[in-house]
N, C-alpha and C positions, 0 to 999 in steps of 0.2 A: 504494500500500500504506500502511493505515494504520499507526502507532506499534507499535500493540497486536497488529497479522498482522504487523510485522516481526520482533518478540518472540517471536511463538509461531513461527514460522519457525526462529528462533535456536535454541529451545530443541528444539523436536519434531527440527531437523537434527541436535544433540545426542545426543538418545533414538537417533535413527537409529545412531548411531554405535556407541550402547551394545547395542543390540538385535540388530548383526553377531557380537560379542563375549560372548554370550549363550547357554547352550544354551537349546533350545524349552521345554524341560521346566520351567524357570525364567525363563521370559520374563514379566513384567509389561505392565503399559499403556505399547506405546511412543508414545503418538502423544498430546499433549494440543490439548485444541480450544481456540480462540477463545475462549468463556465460561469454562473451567476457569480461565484465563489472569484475566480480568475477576476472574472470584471469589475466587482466590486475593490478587492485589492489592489485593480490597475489604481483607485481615485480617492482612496482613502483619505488624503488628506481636503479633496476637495469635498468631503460628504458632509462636513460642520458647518454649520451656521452658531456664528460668536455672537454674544451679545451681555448685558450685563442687568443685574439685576441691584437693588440699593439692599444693605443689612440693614437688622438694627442698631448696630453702633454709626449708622451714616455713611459707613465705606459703600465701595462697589463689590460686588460678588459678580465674578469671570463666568459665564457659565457659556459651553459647547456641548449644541444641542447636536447628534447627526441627522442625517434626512431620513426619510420612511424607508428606503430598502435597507442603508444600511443599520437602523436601529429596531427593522423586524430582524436582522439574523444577531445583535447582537442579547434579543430578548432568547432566542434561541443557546445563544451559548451562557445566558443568565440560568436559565433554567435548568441546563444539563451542568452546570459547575453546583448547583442549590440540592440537586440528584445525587452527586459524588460528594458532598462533604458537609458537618455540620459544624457550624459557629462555636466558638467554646464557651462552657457557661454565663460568661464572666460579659459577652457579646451581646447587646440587646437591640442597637441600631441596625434594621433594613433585615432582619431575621426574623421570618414565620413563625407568629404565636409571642412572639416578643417586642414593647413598646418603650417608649418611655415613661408608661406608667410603672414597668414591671421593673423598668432600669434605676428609676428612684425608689422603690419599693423593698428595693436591697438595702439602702441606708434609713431609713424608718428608725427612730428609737435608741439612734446612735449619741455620743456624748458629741463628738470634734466631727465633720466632713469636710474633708481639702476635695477641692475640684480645681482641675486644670486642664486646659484644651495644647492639641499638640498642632504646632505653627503649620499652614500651608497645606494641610493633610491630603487633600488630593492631588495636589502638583508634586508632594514629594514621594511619591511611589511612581517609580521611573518603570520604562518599558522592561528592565533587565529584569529586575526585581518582578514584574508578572510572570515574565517568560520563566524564570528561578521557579517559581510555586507551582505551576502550569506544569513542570516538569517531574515535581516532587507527589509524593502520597498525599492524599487520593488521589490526584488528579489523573498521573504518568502520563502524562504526553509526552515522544518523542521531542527531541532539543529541535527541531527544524521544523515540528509540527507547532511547539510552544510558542517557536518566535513568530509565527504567523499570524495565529491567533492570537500573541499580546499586541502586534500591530493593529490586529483589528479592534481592540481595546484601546485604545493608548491615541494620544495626540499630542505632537510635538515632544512626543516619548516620554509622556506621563500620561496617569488619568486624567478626562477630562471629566468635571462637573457637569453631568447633563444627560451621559451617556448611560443608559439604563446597567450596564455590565459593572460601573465604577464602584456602587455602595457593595454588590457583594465580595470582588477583587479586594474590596481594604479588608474585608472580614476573614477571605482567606491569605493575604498577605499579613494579617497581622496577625494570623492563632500561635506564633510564638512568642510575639509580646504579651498576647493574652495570658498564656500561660505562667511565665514569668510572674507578672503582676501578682496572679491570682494566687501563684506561690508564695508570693515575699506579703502580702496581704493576709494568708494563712499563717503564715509563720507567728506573724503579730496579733495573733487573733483580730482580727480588721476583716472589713469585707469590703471586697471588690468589684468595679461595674465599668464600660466602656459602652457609652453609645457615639459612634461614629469615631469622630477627634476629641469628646468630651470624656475625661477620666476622672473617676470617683472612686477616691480611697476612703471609709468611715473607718474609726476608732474612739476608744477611750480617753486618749490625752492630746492636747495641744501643743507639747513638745514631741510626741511620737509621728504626729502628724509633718511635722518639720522636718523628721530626718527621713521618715517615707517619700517627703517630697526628694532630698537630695537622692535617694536610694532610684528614684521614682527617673529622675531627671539622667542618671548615670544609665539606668538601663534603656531608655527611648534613645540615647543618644547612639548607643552601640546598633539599636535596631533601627537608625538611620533618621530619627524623626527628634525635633527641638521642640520644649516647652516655650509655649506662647506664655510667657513671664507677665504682662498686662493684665491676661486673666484669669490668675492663680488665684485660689479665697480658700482658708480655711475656718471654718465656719464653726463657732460653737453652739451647744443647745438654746443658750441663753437668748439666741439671734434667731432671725428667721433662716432656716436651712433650705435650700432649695439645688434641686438638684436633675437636671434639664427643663430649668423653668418650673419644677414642680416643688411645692412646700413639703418637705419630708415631716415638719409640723402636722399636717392638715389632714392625716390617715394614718392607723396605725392597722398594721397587717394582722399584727398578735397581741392583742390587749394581755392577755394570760402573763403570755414571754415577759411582757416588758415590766406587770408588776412583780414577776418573778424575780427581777432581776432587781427590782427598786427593794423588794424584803428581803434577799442575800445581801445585798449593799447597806441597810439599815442595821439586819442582824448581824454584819462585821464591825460596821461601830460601834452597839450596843455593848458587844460582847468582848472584842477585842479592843477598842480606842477606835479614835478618829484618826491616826498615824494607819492603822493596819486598812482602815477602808479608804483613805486618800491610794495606799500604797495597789492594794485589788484592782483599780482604775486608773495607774499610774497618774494620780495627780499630783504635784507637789506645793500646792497653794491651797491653803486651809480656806479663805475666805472663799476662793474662786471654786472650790469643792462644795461647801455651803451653798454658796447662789446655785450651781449648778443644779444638786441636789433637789433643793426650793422648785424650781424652775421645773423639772421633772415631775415634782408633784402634784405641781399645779398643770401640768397636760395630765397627768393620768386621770385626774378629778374632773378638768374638764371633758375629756374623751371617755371615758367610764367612770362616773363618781359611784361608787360600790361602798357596801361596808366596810372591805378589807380595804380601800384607800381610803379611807376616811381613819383607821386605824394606823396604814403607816403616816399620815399629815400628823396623829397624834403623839405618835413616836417620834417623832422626827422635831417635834416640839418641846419635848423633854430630852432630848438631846441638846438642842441648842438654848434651851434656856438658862 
């Protein structure tokens, strides 16, 4: 099989996929041939139309839209890459069954959340780097099948924003970052989330949070990508926590868990000092342990006032008085 029939193979098993998913009555051309294939790769780079859209911080967002044939074959090779692999947990952005509801929903009920976005995200995932993963497991394509197909992905030899292929490309170009993360996150009992270029590391303390960042920052850098330092926050309970736009305030997933966690935290004070329960939550500031504390109890009372929060407010009041 040549390059070129391993590609259209790629792509037309794709279409197949999209085409079960489909009623009849809206069914398009599932099947492209061999020369479609050829022709469209003679014009690649004429098949975008540029144009720009405004963010919300006031910039311009670059976006490269391609034309209809070449953005029906590369929903075809969207679909056949979404077939051979799955996002790693920790993955919430442009992956089936998973939102940014699900992706804030990880940090619910956390003390500290650092969020920070990584600079340039689609422009810095170069053609190589697709043709690399396109080669690797799951995917195994052939090296001269991979580099054809990252072409057909890629524009001026990066992703380009617009292109239906790009959001899932970052998800499998990045399941080693993923991994990492979710590692060094476990380690620290922290919990970990990625939607797109937005990264959220939750924890316990606000100094642990700071050296996650530096740890955070060391590892993005070897995996080829820079922290946008502008919009780094790490965010305590005491503040409004939000976390792709959503208040990690505003819902709690597991009322249970979280007074669970507020009565082992009370009954280390109680029982042991206020040194041994600053230390359980690595905090090292008695007052900012306190507010913190406070502040907790007051979301549990509002989000479920029960008897047994009503008991630890009363605890927690003969501790501090």
């Amino acid at each position: 099989m040549t390059p070129f029939e391993e590609v259209t193979q790629f792509i037309n098993n794709g279409l197949s996929v999209l085409k079960e998913d489909t009623p009849k009555k809206h069914r398009e051309v599932f099947e492209v041939s061999l020369d479609q294939i050829f022709g469209a790769y003679k014009h690649l780079d004429e098949s975008y139309i540029a144009f720009e859209i405004p963010k919300k911080s006031g910039e311009m967002r670059q976006i490269e839209a391609p034309n209809r044939k070449l953005k029906w074959m590369q929903k075809g090779i969207k679909a056949q890459l979404e077939t051979l692999f799955e996002a790693e947990p920790g993955a919430h952005g442009f992956v089936p069954g998973r939102s940014i509801q699900s992706n804030a929903g990880m940090h619910v009920g956390q003390w500290y959340v650092l969020n920070l976005d990584i600079a340039g995200f689609f422009p810095s995932i170069k053609r190589g780097r697709v043709q690399t993963v396109l080669q690797l497991d799951p995917i195994r394509l052939s090296k001269p099948a991979a580099r054809i197909l990252a072409e057909f992905c890629t524009r001026n030899r990066a992703l380009p924003q617009g292109a239906p292929t790009s959001p899932t490309l970052t998800n499998l170009v990045c399941m080693r970052l993923d991994r990492k993360l979710e590692k060094l996150a476990r380690h620290y009992r922290c919990r970990y989330s990625r939607y797109a270029d937005d990264i959220t590391i939750s924890g316990p303390s606000k100094e642990l949070m700071h050296h996650l960042l530096e740890r955070i920052t060391k590892i993005l850098k070897t995996e080829g990508f820079q922290v946008q330092e502008s919009k780094t926050r790490i965010l305590p309970t005491s503040h409004r926590q939000e976390v792709t736009g959503l208040s990690v305030h505003a819902f709690v997933n597991s009322p249970r868990t979280y007074r669970r966690h507020l009565r082992a935290l009370l009954h280390t004070w109680q029982s042991k000092g206020v040194e041994a329960a600053m230390q359980s939550v690595q905090i090292t500031d008695e007052t900012q342990f306190i507010a913190i504390v406070r502040g907790r109890l007051q979301h549990a009372q509002h989000t479920n006032n029960t008897a047994e929060v009503q008991r630890l407010r009363t605890t927690f009041h003969q501790l501090t008085a």
